[in-house]
C-alpha positions in Angstrom: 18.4 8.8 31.3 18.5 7.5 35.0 18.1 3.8 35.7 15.4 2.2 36.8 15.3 0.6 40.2 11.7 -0.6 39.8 11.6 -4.8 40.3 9.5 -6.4 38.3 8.9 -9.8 40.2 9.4 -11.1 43.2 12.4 -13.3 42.2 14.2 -10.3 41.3 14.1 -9.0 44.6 15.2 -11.9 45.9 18.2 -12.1 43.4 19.1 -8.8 44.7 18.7 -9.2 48.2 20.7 -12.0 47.8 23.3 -10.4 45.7 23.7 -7.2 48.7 24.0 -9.9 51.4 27.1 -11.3 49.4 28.6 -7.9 49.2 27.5 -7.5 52.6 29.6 -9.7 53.7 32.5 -8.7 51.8 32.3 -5.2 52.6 32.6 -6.6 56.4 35.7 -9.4 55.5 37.1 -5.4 53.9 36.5 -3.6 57.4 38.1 -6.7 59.6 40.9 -7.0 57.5 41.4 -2.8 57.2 40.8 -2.2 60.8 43.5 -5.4 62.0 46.2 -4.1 59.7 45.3 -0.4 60.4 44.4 0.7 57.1 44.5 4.6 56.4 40.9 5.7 55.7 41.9 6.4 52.4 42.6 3.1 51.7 39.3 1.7 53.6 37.6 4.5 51.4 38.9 2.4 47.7 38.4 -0.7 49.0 34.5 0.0 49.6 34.4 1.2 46.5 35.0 -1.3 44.9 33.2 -3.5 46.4 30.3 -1.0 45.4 31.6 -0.8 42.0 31.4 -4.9 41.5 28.1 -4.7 43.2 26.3 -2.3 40.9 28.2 -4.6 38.0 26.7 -7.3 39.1 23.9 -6.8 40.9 20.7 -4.5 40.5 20.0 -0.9 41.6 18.6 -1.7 45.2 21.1 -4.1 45.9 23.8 -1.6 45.1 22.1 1.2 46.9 21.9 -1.2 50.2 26.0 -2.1 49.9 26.4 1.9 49.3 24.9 2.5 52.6 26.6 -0.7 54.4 29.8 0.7 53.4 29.0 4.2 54.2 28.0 2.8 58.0 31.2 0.1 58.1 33.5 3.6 57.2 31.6 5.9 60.0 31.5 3.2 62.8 35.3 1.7 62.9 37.2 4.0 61.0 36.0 8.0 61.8 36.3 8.7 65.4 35.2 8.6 67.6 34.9 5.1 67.0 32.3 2.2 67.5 29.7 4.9 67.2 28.2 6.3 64.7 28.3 10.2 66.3 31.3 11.9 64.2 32.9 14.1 66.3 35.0 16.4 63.5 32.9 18.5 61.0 35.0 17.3 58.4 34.6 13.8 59.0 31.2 14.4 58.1 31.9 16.1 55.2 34.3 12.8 54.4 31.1 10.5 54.8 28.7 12.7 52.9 31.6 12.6 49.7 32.2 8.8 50.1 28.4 8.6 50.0 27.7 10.9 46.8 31.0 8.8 45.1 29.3 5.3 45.8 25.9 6.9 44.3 27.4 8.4 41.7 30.0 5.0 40.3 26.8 3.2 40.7 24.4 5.6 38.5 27.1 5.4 35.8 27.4 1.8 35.9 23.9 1.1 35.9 23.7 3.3 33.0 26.0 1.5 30.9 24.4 -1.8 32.2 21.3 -0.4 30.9 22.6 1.0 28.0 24.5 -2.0 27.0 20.7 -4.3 27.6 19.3 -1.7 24.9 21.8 -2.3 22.9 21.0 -6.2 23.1 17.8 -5.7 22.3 18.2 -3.5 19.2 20.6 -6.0 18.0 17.5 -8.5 18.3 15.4 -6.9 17.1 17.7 -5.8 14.5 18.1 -9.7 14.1 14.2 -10.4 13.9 13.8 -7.3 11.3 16.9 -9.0 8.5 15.1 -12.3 9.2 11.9 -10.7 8.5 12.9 -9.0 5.3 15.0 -12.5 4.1 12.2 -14.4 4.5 9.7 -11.8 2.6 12.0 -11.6 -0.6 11.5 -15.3 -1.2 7.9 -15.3 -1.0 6.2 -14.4 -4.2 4.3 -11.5 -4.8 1.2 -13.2 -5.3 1.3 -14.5 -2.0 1.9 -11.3 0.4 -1.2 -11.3 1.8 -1.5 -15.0 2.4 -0.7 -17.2 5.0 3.4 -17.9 3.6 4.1 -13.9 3.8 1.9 -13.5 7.6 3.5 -16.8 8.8 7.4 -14.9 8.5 5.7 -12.0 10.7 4.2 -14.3 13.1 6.9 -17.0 13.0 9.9 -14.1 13.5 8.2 -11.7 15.8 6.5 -14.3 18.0 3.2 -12.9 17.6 0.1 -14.7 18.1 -2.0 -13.5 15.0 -1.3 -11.3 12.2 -3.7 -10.1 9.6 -2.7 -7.8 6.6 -5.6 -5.5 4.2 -4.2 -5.2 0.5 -6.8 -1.8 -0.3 -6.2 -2.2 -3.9 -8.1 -5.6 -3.9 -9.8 -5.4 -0.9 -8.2 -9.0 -0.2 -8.1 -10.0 3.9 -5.4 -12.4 4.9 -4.9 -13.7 8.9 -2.6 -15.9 10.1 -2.3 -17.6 13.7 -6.0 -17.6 16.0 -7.3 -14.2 17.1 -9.5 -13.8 20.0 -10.1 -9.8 19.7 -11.3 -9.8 16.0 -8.0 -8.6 14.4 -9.2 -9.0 11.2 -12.0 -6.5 11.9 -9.6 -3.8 13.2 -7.3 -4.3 11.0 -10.0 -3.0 8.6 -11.4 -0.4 10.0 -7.7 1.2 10.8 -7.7 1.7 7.4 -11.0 3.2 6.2 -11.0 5.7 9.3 -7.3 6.2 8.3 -6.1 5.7 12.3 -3.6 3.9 13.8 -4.7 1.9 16.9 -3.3 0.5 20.0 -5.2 -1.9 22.9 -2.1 -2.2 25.0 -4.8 -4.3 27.4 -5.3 -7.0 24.8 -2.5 -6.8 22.4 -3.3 -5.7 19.5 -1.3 -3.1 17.6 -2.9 -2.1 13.7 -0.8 0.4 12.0 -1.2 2.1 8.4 0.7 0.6 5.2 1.8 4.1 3.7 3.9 4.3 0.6 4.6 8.3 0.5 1.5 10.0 1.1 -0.6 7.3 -0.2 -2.1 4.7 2.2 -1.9 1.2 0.6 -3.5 -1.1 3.6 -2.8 -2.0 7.1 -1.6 -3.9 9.0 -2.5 -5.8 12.5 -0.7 -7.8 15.3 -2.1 -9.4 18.0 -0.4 -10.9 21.1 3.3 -9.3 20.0 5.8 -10.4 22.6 7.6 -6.7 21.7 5.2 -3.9 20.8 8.3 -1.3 19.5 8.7 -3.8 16.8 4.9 -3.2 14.9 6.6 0.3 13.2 10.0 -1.3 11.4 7.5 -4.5 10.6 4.9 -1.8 9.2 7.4 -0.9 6.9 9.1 -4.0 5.8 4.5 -4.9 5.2 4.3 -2.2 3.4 7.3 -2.1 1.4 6.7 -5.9 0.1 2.8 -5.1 -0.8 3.9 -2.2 -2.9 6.3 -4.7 -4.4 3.6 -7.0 -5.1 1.3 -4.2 -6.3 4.6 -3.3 -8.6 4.5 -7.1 -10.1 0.5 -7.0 -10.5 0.9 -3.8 -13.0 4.0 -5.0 -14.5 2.1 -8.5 -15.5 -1.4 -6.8 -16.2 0.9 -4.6 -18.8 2.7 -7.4 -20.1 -0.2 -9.8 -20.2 -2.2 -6.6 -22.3 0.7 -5.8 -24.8 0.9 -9.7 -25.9 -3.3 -9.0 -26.1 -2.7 -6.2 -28.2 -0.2 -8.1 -30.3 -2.3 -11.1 -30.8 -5.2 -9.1 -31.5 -3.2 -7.1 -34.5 -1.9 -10.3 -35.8 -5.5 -11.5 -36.3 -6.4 -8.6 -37.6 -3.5 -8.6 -40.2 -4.1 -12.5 -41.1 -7.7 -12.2 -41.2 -7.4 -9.0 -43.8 -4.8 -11.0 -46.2 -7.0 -14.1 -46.2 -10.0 -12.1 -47.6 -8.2 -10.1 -50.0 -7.5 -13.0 -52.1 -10.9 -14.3 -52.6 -11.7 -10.9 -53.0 -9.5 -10.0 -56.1 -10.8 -13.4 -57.5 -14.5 -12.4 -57.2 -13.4 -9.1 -59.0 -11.8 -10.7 -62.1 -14.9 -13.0 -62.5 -17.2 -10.1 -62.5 -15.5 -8.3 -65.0 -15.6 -11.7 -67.4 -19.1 -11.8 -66.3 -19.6 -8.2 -67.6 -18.2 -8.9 -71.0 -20.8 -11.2 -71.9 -24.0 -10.5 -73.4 -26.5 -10.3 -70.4 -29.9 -8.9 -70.0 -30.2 -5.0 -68.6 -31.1 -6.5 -64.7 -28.2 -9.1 -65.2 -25.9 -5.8 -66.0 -27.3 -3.9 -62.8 -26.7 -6.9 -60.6 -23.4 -7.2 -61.8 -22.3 -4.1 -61.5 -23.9 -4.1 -57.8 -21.8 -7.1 -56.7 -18.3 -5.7 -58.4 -19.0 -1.9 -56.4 -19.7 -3.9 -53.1 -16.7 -6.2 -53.7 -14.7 -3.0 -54.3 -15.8 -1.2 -51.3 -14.9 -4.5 -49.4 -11.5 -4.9 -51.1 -10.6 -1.7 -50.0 -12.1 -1.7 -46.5 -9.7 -4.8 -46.1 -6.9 -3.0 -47.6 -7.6 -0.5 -45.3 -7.2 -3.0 -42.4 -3.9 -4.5 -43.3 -2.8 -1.0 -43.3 -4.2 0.3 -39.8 -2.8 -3.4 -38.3 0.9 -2.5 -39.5 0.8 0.8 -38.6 -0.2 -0.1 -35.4 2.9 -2.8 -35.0 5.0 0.1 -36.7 6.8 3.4 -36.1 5.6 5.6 -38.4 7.8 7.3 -40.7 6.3 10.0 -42.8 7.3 10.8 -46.1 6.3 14.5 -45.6 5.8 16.4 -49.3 4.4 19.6 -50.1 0.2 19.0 -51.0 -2.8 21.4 -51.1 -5.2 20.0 -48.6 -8.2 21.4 -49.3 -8.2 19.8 -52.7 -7.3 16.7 -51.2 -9.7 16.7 -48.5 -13.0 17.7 -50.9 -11.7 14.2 -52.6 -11.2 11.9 -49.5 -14.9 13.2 -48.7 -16.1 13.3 -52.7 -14.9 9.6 -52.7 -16.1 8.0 -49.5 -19.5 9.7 -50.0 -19.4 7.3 -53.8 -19.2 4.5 -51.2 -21.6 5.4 -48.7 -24.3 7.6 -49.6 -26.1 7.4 -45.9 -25.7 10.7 -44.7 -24.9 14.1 -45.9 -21.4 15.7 -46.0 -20.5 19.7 -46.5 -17.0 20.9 -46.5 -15.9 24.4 -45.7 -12.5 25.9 -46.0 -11.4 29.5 -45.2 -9.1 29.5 -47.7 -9.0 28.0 -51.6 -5.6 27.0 -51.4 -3.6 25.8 -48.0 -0.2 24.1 -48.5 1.2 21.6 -45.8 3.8 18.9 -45.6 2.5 15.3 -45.7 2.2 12.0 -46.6 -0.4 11.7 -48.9 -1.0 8.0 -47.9 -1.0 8.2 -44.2 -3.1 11.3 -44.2 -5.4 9.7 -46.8 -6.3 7.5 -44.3 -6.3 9.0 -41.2 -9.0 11.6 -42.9 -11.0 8.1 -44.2 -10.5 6.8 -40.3 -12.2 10.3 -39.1 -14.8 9.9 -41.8 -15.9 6.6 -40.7 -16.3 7.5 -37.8 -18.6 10.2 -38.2 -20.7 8.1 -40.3 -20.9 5.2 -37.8 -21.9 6.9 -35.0 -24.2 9.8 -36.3 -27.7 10.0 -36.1 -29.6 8.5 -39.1 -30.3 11.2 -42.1 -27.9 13.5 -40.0 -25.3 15.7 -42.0 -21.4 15.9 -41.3 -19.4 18.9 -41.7 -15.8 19.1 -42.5 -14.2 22.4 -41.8 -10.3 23.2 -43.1 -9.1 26.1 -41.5 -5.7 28.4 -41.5 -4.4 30.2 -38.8 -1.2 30.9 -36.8 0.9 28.4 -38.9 -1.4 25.2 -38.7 -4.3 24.1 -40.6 -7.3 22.3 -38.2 -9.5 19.7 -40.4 -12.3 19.3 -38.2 -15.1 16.2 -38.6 -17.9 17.1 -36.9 -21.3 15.0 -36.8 -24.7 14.7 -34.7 -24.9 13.0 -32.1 -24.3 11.3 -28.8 -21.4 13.1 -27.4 -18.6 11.1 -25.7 -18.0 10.6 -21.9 -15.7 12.6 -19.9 -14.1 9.5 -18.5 -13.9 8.2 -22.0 -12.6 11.4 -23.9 -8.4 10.5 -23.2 -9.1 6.2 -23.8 -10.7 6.5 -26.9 -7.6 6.9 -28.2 -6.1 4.4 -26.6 -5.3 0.5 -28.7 -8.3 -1.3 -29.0 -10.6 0.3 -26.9 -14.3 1.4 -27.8 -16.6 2.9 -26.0 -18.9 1.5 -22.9 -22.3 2.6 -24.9 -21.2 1.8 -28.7 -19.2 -1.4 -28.3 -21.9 -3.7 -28.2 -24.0 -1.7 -30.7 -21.7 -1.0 -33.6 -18.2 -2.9 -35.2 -14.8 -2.2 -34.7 -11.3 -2.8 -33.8 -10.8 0.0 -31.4 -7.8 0.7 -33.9 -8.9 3.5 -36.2 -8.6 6.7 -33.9 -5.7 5.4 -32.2 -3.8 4.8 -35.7 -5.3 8.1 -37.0 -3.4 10.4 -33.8 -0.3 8.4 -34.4 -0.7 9.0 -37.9 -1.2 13.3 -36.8 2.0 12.9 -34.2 4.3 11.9 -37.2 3.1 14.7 -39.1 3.9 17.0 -35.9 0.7 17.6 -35.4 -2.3 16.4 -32.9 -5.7 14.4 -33.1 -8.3 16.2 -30.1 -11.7 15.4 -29.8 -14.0 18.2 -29.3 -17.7 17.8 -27.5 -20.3 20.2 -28.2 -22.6 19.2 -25.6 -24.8 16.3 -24.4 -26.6 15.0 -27.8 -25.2 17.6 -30.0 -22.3 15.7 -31.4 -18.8 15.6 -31.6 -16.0 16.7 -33.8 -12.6 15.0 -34.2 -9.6 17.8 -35.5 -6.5 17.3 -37.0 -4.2 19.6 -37.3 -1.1 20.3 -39.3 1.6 22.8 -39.8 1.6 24.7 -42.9 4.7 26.1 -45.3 2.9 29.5 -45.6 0.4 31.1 -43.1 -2.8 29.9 -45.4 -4.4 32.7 -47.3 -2.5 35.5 -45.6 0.6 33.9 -48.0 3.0 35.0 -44.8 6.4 33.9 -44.2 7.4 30.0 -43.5 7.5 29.6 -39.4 10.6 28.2 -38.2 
């Protein structure tokens, strides 16, 4: 790259004028003392330049250019005849000149290249400097605080700038520091819903992008920057501390939700063993109650509190359960069961505690044997069933289907109704969460569907929802691996 010999100010010029009239003069002290002691001309020749050399180390392009020239005149006028003229009388004298002249231009290209070279240098070791200051500074701010004044005072205070204003997009959060007077905040902004990059050279103010990959995270905006090539390595030390800051935000929203979660199940779990006490009390003072001679509507009441009290003794058992599996890892004690039998009397027996609606079951074979816990399954089935029956449409009927084919066994819930949202379908799955439209509407945990595919996974199996259609319902499968291919009685799959 050639050197620059535009001056910038007048003082410069003045700085190099008077630097050339110094070497001036010393380039004529070189040509007295050359031509009194008869100096060869190839000694007058490396005495000039070297006094060109220290010139263009010392002084600027135009002063080094003018000393060039001096010497170039000093060397044609007292030392090629003829001389005290500047007419050269043999052609290779001229060629002489013209090679001292192309020398002197040359040494002083070359050292105002490394001059120039070396500034650059300088600078990147500045800003080099300002950028490990920047970064320092930025690690000991917390990452609550990134797009506040403490993390946009280390910009301004490092780079010199007179305002900076960072846009954090996933909060929508605006922080400025210092006093714009072009509405930095407002470009800042805008740079990043129109997704450009922006530059007013005129008034200072540089926005740039915060990008993380592909993925645009903010912006950022400086106004009044003494040093514009800095706003790219400051983009990305701003954007590499806000993803660090959205990295702490996640990690303490998932912390802060698992000791939810956790606090939530031990409720749960606490609130279940205190009622099952009272519970078992109530039932042994029933059945006293029962012994004793009472009247036919005593007897009917009686018996009405003690099946209530049953079907709330095991609804609370059935809590305690779903609250330690949820803590848990499950660990199925898998065993060979027919579970079409099984499933007629999960259904058979939660119909004798709620008679509400109407259940058929359908199998495609008499007789399927799987692996399973009878327990866990027992009440994944009972979690399904609930289900169905809490959010069906009154006097509705629920089907249960079992059916065999290509080595698992699908038990399919189905009921009438509302059917589920399609930005709901994957979280109603997840640890205590219920739906927008039912949460309000019916009780819950959240716990049962979640428990019920964990219970499916540790059987090797899976939990999908299936949606028939707007208002038509939805159905909940489970399905399992079999030992034999169903009614087909086919080889064990390994």
């Amino acid at each position: 790259m050639i050197p620059t010999m535009r001056l910038r100010n007048p003082r410069q010029f003045r700085r190099q004028c008077q630097s050339a009239a110094a070497s001036s003069v010393a380039i004529a002290l070189v040509t007295f003392a050359s031509y009194k002691l008869h100096f060869n001309n190839t000694t007058v020749v490396l005495l000039y330049l070297l006094v060109v050399v220290l010139e263009s180390l010392a002084g600027g392009a135009v002063a080094s250019l003018i000393v060039a020239v001096v010497a170039a005149a000093c060397l044609d006028f007292f030392f090629l005849p003829p001389l005290f003229t500047f007419r050269i009388a043999d052609p290779f004298n001229v060629l002489t000149l013209f090679v001292f002249l192309i020398i002197a231009l040359v040494v002083m290209w070359l050292v105002l290249r490394v001059s120039v070279e070396a500034q650059r240098a300088r600078r990147r070791g500045m800003e080099m400097e300002q950028l490990y200051e920047v970064a320092r500074r930025l690690l000991v701010v917390t990452p609550d605080q990134v797009c506040g004044v403490p993390a946009l005072k280390v910009f301004r205070e490092v780079l010199g700038s007179a305002a900076v204003c960072l846009f954090d997009a996933s909060t929508a959060e605006l922080g400025i520091d210092g006093i714009s007077q072009y509405d930095l905040a407002e470009r800042t902004r805008q740079a990043y819903i129109f997704g450009k990059d922006t530059d007013d050279a005129y008034r200072g103010v540089f926005v740039r992008r915060l990008r993380i990959g592909s993925a645009t995270i903010g912006a950022i905006g400086f106004e009044g920057l003494p040093d514009p090539e800095m706003i790219s390595a400051a983009s990305v030390l701003a954007a590499a501390a806000l993803e660090r800051a959205h990295t702490f935000r996640r990690a303490s929203y998932e912390t802060a939700a698992a000791h939810a979660e956790d606090f939530r199940a031990a409720i749960l779990d606490a609130l279940a063993h205190e009622f099952k006490t009272p519970l078992a009390t109530i039932l042994a003072v029933i059945g006293g109650i029962r012994e004793a001679r009472l009247e036919p509507e005593q007897v009917e009441m009686a018996e009405m509190i003690e099946f209530e009290v049953s079907r709330l003794s095991r609804l609370t058992t059935r809590l305690i359960r779903t609250a330690q599996l949820d803590r848990e890892e499950l660990k199925a004690r898998l065993k060979p069961m027919d579970i079409v039998p099984f499933v007629e009397g999960v259904v058979h027996r939660y119909m004798a505690q709620s008679q509400e609606r109407r259940v058929a079951v359908t199998s495609s074979c008499p007789s399927i044997e799987v692996p399973a816990d009878r327990q866990l399954l027992d009440l994944a089935l009972t979690q399904l069933l609930d289900n169905a029956f809490k959010y069906s449409l009154p006097a509705s009927a629920i089907n249960v289907s079992v059916q065999a084919e290509g080595g698992f066994v699908t038990t399919c819930v189905r009921n009438e109704g509302n059917s589920i949202a399609p930005d709901e379908q994957d979280r109603i799955f997840e640890r205590f969460y219920r739906g927008a439209r039912v949460r309000n509407l019916v009780s819950g945990t959240g716990l049962g569907l979640y428990v019920a595919r964990k219970i499916a996974t540790a059987h090797g199996g899976s939990l999908d929802l299936v949606n028939d259609g707007p208002g038509k319902g939805v159905a909940f499968c489970l399905q399992l691996p079999m030992l034999n291919h169903g009614c087909d009685n086919l080889p064990v799959r390994h």
